[in-house]
mmCIF entry with sequence, helices, sheets and N, C-alpha, C, O atoms, coordinates in Angstrom:
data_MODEL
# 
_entry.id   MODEL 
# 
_entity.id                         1 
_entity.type                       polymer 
_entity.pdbx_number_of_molecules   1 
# 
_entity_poly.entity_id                      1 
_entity_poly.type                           'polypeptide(L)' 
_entity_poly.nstd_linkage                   no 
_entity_poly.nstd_monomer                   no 
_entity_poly.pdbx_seq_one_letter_code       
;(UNK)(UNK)(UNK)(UNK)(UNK)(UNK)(UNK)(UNK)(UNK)(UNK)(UNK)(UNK)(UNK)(UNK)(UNK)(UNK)
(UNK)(UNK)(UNK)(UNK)(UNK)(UNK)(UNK)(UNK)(UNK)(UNK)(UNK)(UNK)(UNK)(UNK)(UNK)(UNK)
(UNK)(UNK)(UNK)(UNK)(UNK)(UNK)(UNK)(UNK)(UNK)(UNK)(UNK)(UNK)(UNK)(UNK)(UNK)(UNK)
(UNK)
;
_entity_poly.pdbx_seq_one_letter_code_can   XXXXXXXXXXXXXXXXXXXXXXXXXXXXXXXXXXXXXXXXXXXXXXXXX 
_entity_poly.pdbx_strand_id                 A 
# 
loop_
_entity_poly_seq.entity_id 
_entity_poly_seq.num 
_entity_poly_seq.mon_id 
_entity_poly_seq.hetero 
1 1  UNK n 
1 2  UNK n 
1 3  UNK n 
1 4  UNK n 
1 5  UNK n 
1 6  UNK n 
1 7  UNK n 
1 8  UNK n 
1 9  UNK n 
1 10 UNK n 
1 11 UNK n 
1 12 UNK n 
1 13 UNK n 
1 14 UNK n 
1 15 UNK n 
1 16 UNK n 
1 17 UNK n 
1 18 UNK n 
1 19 UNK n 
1 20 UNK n 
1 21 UNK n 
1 22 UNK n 
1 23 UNK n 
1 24 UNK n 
1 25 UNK n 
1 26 UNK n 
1 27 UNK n 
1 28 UNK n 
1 29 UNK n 
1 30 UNK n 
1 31 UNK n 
1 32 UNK n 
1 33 UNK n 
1 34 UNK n 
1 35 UNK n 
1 36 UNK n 
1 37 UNK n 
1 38 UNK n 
1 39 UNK n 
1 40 UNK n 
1 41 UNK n 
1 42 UNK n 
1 43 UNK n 
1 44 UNK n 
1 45 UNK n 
1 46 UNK n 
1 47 UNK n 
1 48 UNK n 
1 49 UNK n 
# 
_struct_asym.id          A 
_struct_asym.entity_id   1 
# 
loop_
_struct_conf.conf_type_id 
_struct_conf.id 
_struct_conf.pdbx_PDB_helix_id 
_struct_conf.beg_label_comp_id 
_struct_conf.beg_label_asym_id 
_struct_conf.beg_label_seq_id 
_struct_conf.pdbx_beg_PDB_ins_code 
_struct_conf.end_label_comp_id 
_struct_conf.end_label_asym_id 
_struct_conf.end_label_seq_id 
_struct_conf.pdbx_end_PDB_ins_code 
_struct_conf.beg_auth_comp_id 
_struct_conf.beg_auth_asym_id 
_struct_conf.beg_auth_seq_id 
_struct_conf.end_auth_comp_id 
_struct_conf.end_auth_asym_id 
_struct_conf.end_auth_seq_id 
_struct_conf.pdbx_PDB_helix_class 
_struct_conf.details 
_struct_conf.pdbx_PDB_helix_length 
HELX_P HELX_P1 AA1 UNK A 2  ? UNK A 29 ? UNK A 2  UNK A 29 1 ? 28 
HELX_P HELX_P2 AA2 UNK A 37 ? UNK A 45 ? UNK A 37 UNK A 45 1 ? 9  
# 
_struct_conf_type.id          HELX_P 
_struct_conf_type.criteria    ? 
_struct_conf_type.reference   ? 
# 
loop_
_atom_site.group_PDB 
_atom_site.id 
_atom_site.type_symbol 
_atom_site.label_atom_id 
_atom_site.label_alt_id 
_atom_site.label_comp_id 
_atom_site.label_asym_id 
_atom_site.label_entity_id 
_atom_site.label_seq_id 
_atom_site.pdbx_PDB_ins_code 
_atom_site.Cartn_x 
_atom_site.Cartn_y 
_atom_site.Cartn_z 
_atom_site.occupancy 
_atom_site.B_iso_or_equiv 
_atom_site.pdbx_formal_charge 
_atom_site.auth_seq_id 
_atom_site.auth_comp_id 
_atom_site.auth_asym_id 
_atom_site.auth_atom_id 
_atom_site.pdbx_PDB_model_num 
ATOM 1   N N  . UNK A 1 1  ? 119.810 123.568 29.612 1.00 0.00 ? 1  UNK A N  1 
ATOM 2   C CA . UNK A 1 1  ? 119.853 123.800 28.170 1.00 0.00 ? 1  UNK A CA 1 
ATOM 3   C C  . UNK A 1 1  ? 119.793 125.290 27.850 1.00 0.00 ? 1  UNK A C  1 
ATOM 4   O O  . UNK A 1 1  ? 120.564 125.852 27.072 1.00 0.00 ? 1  UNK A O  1 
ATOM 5   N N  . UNK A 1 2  ? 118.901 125.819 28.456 1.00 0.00 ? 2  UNK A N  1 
ATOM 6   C CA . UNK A 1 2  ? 119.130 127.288 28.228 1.00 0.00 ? 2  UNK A CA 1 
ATOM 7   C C  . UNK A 1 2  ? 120.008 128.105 28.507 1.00 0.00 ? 2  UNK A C  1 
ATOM 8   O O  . UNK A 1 2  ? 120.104 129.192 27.936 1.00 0.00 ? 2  UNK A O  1 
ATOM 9   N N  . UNK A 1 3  ? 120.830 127.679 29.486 1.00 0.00 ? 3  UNK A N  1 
ATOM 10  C CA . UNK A 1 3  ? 122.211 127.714 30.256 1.00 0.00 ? 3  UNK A CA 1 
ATOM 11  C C  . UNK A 1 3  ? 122.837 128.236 29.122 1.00 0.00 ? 3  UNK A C  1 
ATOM 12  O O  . UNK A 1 3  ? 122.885 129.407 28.744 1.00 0.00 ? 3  UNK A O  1 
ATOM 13  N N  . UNK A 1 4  ? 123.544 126.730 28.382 1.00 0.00 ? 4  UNK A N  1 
ATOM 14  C CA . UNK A 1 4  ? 124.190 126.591 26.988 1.00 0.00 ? 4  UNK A CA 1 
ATOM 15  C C  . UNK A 1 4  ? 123.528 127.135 25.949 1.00 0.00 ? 4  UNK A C  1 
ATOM 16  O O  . UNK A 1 4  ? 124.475 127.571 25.295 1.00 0.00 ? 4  UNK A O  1 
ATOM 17  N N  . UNK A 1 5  ? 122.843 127.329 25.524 1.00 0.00 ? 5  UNK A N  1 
ATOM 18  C CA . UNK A 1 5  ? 121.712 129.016 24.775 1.00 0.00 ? 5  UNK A CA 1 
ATOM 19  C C  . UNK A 1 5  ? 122.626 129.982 24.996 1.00 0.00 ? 5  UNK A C  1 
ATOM 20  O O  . UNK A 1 5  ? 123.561 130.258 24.243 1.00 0.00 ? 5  UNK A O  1 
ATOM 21  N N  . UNK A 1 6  ? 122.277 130.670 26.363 1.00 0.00 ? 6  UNK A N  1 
ATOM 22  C CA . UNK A 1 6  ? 123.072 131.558 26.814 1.00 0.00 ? 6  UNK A CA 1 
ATOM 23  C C  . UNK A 1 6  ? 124.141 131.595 25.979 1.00 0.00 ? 6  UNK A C  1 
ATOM 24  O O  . UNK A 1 6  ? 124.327 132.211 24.930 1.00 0.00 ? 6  UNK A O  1 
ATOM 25  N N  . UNK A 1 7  ? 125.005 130.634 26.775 1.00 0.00 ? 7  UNK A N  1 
ATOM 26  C CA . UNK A 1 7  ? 126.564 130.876 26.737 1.00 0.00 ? 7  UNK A CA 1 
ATOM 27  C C  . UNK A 1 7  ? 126.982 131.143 25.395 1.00 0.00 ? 7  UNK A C  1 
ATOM 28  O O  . UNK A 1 7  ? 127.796 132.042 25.183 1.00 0.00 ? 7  UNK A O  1 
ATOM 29  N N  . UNK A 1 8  ? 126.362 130.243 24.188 1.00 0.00 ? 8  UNK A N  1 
ATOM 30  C CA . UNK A 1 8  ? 126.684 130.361 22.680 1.00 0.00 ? 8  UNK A CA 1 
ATOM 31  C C  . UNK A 1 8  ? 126.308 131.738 22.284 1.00 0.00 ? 8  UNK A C  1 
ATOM 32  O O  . UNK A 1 8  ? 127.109 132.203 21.473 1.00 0.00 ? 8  UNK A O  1 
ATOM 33  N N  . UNK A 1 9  ? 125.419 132.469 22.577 1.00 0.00 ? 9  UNK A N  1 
ATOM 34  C CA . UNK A 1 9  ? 124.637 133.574 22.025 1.00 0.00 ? 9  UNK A CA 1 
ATOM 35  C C  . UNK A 1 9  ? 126.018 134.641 22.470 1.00 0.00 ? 9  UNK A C  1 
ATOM 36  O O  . UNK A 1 9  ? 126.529 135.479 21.728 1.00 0.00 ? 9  UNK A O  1 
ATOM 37  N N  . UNK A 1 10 ? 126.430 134.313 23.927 1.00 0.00 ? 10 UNK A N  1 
ATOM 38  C CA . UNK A 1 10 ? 127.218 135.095 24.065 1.00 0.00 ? 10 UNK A CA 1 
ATOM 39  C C  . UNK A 1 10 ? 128.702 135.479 23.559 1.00 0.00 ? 10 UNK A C  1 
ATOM 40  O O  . UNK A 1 10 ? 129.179 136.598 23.368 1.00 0.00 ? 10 UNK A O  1 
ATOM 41  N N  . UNK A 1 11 ? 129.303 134.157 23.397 1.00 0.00 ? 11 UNK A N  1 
ATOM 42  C CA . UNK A 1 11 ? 130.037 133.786 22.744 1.00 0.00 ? 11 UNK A CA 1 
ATOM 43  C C  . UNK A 1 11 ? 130.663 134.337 21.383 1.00 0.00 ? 11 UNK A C  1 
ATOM 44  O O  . UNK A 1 11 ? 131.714 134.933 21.149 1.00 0.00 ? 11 UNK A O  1 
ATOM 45  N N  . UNK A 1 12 ? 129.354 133.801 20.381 1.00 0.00 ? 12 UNK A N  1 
ATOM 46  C CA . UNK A 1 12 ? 128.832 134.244 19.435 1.00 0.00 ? 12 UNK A CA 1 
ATOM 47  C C  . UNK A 1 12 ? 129.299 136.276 19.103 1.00 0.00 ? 12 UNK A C  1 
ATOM 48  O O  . UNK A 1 12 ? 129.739 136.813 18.086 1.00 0.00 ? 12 UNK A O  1 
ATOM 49  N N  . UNK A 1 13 ? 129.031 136.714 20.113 1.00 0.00 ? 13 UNK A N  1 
ATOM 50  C CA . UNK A 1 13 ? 128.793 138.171 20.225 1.00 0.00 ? 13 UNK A CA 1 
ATOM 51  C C  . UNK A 1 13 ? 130.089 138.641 20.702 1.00 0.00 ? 13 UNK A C  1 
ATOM 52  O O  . UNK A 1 13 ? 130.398 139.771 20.323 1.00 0.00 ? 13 UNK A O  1 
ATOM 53  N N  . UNK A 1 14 ? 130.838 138.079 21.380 1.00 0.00 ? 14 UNK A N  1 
ATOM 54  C CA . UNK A 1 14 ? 131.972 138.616 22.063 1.00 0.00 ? 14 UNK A CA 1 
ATOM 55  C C  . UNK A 1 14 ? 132.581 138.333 20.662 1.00 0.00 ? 14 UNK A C  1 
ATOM 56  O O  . UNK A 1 14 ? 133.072 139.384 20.249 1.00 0.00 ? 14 UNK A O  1 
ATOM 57  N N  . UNK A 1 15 ? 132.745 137.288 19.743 1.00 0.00 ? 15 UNK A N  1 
ATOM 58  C CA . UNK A 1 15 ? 133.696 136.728 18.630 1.00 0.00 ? 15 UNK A CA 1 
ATOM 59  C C  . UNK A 1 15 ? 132.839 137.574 17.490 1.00 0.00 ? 15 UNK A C  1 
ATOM 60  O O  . UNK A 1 15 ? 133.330 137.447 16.369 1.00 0.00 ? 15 UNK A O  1 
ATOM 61  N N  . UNK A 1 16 ? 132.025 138.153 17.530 1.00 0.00 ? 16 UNK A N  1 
ATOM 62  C CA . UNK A 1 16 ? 131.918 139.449 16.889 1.00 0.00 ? 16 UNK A CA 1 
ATOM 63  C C  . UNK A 1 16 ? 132.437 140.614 16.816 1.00 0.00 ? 16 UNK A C  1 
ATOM 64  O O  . UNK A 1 16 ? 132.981 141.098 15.823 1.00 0.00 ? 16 UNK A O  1 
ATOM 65  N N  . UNK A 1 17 ? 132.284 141.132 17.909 1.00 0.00 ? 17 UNK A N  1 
ATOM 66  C CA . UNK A 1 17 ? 132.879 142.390 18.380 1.00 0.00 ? 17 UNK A CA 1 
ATOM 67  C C  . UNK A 1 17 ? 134.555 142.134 18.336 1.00 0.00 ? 17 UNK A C  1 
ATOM 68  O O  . UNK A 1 17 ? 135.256 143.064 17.935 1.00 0.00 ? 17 UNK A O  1 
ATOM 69  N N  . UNK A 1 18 ? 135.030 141.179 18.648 1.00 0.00 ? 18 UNK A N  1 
ATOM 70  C CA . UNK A 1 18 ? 136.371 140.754 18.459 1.00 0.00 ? 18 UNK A CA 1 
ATOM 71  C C  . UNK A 1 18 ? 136.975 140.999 17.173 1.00 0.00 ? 18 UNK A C  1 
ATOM 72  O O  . UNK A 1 18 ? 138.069 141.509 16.934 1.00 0.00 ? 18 UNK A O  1 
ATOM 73  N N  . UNK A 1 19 ? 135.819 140.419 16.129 1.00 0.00 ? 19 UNK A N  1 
ATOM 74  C CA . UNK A 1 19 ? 136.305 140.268 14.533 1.00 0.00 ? 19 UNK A CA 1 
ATOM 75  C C  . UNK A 1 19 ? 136.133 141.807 13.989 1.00 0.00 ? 19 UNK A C  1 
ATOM 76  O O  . UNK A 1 19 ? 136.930 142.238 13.156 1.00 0.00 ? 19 UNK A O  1 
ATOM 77  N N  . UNK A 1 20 ? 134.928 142.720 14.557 1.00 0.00 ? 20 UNK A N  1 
ATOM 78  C CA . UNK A 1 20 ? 134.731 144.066 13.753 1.00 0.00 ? 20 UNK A CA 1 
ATOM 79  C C  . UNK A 1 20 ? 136.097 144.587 14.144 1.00 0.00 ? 20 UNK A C  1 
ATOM 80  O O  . UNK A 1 20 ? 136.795 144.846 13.164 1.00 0.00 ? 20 UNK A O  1 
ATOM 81  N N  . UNK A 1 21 ? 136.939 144.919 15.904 1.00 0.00 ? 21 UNK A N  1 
ATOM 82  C CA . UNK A 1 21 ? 137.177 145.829 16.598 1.00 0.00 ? 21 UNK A CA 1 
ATOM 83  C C  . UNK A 1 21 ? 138.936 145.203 15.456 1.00 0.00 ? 21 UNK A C  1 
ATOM 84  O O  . UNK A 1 21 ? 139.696 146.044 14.975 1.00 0.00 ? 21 UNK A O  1 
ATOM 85  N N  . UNK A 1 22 ? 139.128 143.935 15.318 1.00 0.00 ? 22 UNK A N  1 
ATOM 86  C CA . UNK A 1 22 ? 140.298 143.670 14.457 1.00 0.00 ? 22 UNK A CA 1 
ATOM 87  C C  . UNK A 1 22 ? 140.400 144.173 13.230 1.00 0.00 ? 22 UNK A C  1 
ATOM 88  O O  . UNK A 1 22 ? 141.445 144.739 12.907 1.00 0.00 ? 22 UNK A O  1 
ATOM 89  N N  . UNK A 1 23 ? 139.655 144.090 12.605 1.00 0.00 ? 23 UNK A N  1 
ATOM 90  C CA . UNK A 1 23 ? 139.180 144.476 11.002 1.00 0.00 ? 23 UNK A CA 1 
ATOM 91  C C  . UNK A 1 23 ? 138.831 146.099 10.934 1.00 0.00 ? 23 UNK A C  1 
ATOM 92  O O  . UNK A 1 23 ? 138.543 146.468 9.795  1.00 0.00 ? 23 UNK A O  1 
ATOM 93  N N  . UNK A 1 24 ? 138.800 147.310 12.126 1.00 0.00 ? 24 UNK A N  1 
ATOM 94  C CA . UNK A 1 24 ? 138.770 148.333 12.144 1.00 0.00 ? 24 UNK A CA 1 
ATOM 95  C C  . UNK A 1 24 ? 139.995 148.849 12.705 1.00 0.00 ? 24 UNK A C  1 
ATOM 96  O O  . UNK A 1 24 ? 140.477 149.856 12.185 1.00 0.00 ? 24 UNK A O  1 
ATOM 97  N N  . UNK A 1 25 ? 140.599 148.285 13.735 1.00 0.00 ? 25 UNK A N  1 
ATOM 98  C CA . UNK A 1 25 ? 142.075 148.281 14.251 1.00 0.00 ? 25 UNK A CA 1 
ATOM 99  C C  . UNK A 1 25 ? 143.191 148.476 12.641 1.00 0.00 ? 25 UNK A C  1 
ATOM 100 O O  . UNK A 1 25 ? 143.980 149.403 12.459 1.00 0.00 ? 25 UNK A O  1 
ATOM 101 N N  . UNK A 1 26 ? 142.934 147.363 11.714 1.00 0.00 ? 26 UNK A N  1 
ATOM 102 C CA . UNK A 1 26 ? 143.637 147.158 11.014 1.00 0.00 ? 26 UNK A CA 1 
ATOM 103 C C  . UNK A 1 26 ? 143.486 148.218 9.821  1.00 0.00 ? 26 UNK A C  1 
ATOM 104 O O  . UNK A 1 26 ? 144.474 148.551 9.167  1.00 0.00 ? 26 UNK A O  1 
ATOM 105 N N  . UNK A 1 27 ? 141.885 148.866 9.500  1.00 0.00 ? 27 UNK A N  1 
ATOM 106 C CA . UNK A 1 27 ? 141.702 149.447 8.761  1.00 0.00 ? 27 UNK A CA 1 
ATOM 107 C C  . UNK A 1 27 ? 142.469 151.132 9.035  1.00 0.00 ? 27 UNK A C  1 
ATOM 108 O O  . UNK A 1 27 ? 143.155 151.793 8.255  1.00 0.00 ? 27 UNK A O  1 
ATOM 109 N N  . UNK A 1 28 ? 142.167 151.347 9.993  1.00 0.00 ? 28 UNK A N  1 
ATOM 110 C CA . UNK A 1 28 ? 142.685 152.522 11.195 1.00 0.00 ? 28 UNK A CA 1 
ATOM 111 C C  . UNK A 1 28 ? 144.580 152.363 10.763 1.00 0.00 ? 28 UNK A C  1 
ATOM 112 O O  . UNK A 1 28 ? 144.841 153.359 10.088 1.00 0.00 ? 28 UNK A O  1 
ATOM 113 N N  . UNK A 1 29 ? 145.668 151.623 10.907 1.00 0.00 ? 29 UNK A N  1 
ATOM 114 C CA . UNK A 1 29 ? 146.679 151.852 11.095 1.00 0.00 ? 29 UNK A CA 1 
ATOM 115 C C  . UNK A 1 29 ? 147.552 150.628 10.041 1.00 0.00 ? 29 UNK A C  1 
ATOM 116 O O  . UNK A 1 29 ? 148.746 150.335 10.104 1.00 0.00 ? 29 UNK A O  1 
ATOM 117 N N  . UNK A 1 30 ? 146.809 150.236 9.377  1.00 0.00 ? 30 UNK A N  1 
ATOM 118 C CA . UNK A 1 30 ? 147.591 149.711 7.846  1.00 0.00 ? 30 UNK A CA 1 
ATOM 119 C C  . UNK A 1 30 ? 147.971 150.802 7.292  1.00 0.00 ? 30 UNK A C  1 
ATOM 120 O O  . UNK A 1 30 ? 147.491 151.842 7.745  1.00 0.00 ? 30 UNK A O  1 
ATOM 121 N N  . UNK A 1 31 ? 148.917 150.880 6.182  1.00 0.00 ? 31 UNK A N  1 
ATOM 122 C CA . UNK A 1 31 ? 149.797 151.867 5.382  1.00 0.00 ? 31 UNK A CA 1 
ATOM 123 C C  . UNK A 1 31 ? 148.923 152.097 4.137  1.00 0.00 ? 31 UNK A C  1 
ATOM 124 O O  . UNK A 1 31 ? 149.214 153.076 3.450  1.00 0.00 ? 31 UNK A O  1 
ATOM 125 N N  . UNK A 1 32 ? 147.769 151.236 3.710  1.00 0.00 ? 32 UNK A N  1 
ATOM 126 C CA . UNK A 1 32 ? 146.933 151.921 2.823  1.00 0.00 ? 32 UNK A CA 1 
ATOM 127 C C  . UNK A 1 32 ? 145.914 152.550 3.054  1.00 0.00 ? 32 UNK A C  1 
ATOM 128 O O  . UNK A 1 32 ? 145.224 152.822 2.072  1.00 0.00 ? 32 UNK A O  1 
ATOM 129 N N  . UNK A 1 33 ? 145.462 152.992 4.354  1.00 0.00 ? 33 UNK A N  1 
ATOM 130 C CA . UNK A 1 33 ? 144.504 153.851 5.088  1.00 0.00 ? 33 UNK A CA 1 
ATOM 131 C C  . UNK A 1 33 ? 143.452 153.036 5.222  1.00 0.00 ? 33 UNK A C  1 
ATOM 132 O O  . UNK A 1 33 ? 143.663 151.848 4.976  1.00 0.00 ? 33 UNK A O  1 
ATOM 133 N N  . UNK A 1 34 ? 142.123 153.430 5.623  1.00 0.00 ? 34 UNK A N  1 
ATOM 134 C CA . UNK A 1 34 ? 141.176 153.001 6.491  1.00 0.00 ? 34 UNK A CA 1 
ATOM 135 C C  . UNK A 1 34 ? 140.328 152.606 5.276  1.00 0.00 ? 34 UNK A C  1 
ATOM 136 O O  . UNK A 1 34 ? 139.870 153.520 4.590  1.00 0.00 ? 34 UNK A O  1 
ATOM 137 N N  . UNK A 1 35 ? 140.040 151.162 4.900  1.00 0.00 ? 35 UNK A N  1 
ATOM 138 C CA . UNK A 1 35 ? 138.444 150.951 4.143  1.00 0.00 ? 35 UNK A CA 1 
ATOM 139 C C  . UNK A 1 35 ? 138.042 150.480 4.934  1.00 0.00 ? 35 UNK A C  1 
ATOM 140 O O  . UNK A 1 35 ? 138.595 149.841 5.830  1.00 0.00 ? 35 UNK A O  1 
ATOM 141 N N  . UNK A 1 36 ? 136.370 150.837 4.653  1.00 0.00 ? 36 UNK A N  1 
ATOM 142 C CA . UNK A 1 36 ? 135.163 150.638 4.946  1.00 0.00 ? 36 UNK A CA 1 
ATOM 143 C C  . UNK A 1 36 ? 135.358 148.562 5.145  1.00 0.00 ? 36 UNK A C  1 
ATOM 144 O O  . UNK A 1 36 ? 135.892 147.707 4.437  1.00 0.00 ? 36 UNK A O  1 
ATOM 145 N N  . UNK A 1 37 ? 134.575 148.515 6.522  1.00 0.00 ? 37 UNK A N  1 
ATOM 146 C CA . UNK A 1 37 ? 134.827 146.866 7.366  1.00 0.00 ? 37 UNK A CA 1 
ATOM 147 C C  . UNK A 1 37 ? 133.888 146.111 5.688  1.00 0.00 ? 37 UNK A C  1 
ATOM 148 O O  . UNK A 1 37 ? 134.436 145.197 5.072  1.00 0.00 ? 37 UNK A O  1 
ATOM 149 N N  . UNK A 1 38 ? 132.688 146.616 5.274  1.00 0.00 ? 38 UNK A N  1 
ATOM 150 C CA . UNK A 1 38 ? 132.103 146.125 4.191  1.00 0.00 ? 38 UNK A CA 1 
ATOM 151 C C  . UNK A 1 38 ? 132.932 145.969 3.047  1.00 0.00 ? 38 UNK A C  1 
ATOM 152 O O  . UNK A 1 38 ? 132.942 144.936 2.379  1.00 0.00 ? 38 UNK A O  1 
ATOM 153 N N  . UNK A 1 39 ? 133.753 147.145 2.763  1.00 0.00 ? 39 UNK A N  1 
ATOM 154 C CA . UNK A 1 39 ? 135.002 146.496 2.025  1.00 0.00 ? 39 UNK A CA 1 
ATOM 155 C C  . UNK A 1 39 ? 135.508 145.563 2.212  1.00 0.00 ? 39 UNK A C  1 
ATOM 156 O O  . UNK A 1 39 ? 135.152 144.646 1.472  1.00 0.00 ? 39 UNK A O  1 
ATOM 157 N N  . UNK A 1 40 ? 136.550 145.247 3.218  1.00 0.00 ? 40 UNK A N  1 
ATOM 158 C CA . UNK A 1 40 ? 136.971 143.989 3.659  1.00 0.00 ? 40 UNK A CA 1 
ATOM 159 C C  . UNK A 1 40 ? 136.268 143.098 3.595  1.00 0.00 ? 40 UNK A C  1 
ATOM 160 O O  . UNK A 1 40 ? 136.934 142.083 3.393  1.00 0.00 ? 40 UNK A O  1 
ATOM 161 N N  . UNK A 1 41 ? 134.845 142.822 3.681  1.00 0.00 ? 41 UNK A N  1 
ATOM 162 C CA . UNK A 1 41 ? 134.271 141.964 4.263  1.00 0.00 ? 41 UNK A CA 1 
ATOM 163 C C  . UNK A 1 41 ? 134.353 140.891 2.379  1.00 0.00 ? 41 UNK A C  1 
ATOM 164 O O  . UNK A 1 41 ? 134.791 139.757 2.185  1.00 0.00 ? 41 UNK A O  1 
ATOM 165 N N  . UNK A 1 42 ? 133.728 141.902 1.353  1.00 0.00 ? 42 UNK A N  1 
ATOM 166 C CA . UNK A 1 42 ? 134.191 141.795 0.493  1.00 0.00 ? 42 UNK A CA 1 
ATOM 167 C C  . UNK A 1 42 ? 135.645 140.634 -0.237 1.00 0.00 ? 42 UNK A C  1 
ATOM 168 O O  . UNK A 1 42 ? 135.653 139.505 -0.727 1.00 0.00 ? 42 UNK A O  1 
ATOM 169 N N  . UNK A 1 43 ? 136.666 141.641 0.039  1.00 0.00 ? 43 UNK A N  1 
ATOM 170 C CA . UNK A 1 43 ? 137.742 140.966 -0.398 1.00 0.00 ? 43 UNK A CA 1 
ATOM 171 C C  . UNK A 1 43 ? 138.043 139.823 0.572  1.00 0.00 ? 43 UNK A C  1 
ATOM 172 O O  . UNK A 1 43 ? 138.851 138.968 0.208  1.00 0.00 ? 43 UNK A O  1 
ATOM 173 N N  . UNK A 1 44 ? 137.586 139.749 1.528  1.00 0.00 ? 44 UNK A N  1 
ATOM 174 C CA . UNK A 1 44 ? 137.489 138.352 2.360  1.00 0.00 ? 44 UNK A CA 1 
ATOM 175 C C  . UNK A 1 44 ? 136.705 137.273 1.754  1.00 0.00 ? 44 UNK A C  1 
ATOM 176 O O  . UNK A 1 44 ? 136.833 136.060 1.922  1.00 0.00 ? 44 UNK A O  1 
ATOM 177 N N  . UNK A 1 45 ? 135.968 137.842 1.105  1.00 0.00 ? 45 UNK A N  1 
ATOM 178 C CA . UNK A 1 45 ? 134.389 136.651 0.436  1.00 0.00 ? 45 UNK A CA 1 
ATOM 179 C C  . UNK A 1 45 ? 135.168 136.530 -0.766 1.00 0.00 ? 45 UNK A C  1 
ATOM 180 O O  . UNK A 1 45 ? 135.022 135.399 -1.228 1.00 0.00 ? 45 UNK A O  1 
ATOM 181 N N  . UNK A 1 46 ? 136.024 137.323 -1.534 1.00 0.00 ? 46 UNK A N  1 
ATOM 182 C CA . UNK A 1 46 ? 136.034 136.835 -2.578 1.00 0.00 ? 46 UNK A CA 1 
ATOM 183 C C  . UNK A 1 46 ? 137.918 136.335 -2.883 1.00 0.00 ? 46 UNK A C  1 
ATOM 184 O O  . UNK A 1 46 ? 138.499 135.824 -3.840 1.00 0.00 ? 46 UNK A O  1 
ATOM 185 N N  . UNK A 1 47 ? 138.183 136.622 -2.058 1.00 0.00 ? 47 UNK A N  1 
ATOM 186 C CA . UNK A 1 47 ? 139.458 136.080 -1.938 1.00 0.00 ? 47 UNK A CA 1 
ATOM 187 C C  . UNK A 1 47 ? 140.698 136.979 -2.349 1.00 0.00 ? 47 UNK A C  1 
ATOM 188 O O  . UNK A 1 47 ? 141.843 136.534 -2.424 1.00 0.00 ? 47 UNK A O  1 
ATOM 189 N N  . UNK A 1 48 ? 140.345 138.294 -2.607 1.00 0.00 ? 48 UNK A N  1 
ATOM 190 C CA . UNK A 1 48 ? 141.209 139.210 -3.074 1.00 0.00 ? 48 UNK A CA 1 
ATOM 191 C C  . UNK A 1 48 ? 142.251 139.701 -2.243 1.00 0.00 ? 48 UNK A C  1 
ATOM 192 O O  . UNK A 1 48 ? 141.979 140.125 -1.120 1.00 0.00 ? 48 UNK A O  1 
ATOM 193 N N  . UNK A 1 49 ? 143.207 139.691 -2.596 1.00 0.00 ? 49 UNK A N  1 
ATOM 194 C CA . UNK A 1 49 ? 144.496 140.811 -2.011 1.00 0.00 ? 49 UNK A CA 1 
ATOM 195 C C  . UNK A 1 49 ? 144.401 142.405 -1.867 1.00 0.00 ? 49 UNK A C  1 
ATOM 196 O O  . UNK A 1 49 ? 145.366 143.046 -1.451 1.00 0.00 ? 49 UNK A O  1 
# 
């Protein structure tokens, strides 16, 4: 059981770092320049374009 603990925690963390390193990738080399990941995080929550 702690095994599977593990593995989720890790998981968890890799599909983090996955989601910031995309959402800064994109902020970095989109044609409207770089906002802040809290920006995005934003127009993601609220459904904005």
């Amino acid at each position: 059981m702690k095994f599977f603990t593990k593995a989720l925690i890790i998981l968890a963390v890799i599909l983090l770092i996955l989601a910031l390193g995309d959402s800064i990738f994109n902020g970095l080399f989109s044609n409207d320049g770089y906002r802040p990941v809290t920006q995005q995080m934003k127009e993601v929550m609220t459904g904005a374009q």
